[in-house]
LUMDO-245056 format. One line per field, with one value per residue (C-alpha): x, y, z; residue number from 1. Coordinates in nm, 2 decimals. Layout:
xx: c(X,...);
yy: c(Y,...);
zz: c(Z,...);
nr: c(NUM,...);
//
This chain:
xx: c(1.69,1.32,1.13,0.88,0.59,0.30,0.01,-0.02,0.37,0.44,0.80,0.94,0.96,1.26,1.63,1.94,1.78,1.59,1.23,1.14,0.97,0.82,0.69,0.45,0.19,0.15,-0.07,-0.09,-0.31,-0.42,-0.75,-0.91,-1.14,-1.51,-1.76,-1.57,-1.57,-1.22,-1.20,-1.13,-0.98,-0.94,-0.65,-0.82,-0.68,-0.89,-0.68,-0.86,-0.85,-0.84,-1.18,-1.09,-1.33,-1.23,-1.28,-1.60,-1.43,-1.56,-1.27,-1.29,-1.11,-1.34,-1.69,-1.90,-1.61,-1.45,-1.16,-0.95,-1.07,-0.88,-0.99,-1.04,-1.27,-1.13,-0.75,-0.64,-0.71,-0.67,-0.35,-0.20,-0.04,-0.17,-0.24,-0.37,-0.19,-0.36,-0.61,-0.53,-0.89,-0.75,-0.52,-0.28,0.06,0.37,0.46,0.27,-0.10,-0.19,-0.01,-0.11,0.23,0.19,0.37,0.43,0.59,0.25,-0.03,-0.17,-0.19,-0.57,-0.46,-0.35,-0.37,-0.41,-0.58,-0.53,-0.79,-0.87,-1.21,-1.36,-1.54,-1.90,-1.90,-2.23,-2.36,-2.12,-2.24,-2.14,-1.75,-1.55,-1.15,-1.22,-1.12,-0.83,-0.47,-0.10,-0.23,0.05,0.15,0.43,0.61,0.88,1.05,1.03,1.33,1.52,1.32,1.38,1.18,1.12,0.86,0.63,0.31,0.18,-0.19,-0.19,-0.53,-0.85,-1.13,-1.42,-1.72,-1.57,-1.55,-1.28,-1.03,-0.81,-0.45,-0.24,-0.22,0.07,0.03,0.19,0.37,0.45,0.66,0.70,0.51,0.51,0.31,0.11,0.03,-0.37,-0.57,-0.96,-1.24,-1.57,-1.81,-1.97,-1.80,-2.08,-2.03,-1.60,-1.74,-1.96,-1.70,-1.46,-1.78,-1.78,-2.10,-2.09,-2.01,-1.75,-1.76,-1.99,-2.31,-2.15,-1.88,-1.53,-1.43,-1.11,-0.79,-0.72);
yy: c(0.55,0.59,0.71,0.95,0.84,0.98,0.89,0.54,0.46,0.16,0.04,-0.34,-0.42,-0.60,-0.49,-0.59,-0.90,-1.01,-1.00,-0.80,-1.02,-0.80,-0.43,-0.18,0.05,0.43,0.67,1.00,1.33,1.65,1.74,2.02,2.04,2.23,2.32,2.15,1.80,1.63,1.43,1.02,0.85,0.47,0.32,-0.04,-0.31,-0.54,-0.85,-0.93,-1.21,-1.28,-1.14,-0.80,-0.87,-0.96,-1.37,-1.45,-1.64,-1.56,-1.50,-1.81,-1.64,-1.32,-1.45,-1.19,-1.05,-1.10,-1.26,-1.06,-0.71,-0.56,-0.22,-0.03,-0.30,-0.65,-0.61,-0.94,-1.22,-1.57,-1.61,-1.29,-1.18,-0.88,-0.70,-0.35,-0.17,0.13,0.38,0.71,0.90,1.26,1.24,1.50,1.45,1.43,1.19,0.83,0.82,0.45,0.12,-0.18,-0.47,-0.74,-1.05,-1.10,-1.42,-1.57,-1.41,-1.70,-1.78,-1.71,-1.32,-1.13,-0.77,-0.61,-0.23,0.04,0.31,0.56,0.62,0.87,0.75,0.80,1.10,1.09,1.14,1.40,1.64,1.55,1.53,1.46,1.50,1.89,1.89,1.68,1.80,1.69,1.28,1.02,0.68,0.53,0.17,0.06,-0.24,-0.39,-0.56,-0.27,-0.02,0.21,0.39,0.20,0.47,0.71,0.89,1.25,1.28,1.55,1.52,1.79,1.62,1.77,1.56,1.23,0.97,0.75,0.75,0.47,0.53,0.23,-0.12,-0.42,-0.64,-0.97,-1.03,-1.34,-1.43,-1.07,-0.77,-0.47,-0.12,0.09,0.49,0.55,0.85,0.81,0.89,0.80,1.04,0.74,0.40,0.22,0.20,0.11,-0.20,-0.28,-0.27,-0.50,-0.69,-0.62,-0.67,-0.60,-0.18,-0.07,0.31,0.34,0.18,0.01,0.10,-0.02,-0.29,-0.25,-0.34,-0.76);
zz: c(-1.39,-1.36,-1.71,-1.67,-1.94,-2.16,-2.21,-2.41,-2.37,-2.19,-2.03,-2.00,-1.62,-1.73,-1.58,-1.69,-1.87,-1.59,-1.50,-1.21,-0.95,-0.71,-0.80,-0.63,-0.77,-0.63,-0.68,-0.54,-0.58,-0.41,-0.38,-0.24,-0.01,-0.08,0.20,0.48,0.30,0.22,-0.09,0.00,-0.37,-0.37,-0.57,-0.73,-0.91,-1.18,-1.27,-1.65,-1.83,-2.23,-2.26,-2.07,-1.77,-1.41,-1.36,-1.23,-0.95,-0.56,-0.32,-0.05,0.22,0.19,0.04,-0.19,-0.34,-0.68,-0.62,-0.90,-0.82,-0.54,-0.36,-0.03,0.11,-0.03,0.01,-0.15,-0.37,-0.14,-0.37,-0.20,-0.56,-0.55,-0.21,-0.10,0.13,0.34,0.27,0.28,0.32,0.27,0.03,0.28,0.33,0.05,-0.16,-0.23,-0.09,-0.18,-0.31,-0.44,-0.46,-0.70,-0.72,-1.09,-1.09,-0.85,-1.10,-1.29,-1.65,-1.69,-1.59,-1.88,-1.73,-1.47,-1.44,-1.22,-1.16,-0.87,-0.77,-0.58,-0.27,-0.22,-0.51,-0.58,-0.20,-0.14,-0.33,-0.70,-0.58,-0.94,-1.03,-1.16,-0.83,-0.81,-0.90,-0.94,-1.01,-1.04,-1.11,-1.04,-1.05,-0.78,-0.77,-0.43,-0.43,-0.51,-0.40,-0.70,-0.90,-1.25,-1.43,-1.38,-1.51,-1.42,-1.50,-1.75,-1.88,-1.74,-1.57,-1.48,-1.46,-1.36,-1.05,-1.17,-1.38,-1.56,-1.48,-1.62,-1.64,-1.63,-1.91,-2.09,-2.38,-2.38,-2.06,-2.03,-1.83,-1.92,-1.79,-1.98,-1.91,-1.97,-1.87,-1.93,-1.74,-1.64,-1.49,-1.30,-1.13,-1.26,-1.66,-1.52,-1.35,-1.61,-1.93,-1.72,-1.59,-1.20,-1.06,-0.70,-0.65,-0.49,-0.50,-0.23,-0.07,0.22,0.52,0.46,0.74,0.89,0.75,0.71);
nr: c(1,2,3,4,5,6,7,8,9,10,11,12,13,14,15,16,17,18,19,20,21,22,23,24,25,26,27,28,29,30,31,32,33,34,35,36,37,38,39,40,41,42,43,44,45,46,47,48,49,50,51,52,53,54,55,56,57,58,59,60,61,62,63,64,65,66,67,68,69,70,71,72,73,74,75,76,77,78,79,80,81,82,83,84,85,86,87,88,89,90,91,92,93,94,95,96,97,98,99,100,101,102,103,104,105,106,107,108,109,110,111,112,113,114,115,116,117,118,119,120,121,122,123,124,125,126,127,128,129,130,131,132,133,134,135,136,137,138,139,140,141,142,143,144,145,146,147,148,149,150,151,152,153,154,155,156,157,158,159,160,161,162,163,164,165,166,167,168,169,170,171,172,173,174,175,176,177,178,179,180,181,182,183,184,185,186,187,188,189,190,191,192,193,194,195,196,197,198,199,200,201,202,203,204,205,206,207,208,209,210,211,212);
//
């Protein structure tokens, strides 16, 4: 049975006594669409270490990228633990718009969380797009093996001013992950990447390649 959380409850991705191994992260949202433009929100994943910042360790498969923060453009670490899985640049259509899977039992020691946030691509060049114009948010956790529904998290919380916004986050204790329900906001990418010490940006400034 899947528990639908508040904010700052967290849930034990543990099932009958046993660890989940595989789970997926989904995210949806509507967003409306002002003077012909459409709204494109990126689902990202920053794996952190004990010091709350992404490791400052370059990805060898896909060089200039972080090889711990996982978005639109770089897709997977080179230890394939956590991957991204499709872009949806509309946000139309029911149900899930993006996913990111994560092998737990593959992320290393050195990771003690990993955060989930959705960004708003390109805001700033678009016109000042922010989530005041963003409705019906959600996470949700699924266990891949299963394929059932282990929790979820309906964004509550008004934003008006902001490009991203902090959903949740997995997290250890001790030989156990959990996930955490978070809702804050920040009314530009930049000061996100900064706090969990992402240099390169990733909200907008280049084109996407295609998928890998």
């Amino acid at each position: 049975m899947s528990v639908n959380m508040a904010k700052g409850g967290n849930v034990s991705l543990v099932k009958n006594g046993i660890p989940l191994r595989r789970i997926s992260v989904r995210c949806g949202w509507d967003a409306n669409e002002r003077g012909g433009q459409t709204y494109d929100l990126d689902l990202t994943a920053a794996a952190l270490d004990d010091n709350g910042k992404v490791p400052d360790l370059q990805d060898p498969t896909d060089p200039g990228y972080q090889e711990w923060f996982i978005h639109a453009n770089h897709r997977r670490p080179s230890g394939k633990a956590i991957r991204f899985k499709g872009d949806n640049r509309t946000g139309r259509g029911e149900g899930d718009d993006e996913e990111i899977d994560v092998d737990l039992d593959h992320i290393p020691a050195l990771i003690e969380r990993i955060a989930f946030a959705v960004v708003i691509w390109d805001a700033l060049n678009k016109g000042g797009q922010t989530f005041g114009h963003v409705k019906n948010a959600y996470i949700r956790i699924v266990d891949l093996d299963s394929g059932e529904e282990i929790a979820r998290f309906n964004l509550s919380d008004t934003f008006t001013e902001e490009t991203l916004v902090a959903f949740g986050e997995l997290y250890r204790r001790g030989s156990e992950w959990k996930f955490r329900a978070v809702s804050g906001g920040y009314a530009h990418a930049r000061t996100y990447r900064e706090l969990l010490g992402i240099p390169r940006p990733f909200e907008t400034e280049f084109a996407r390649p295609g998928y890998r």
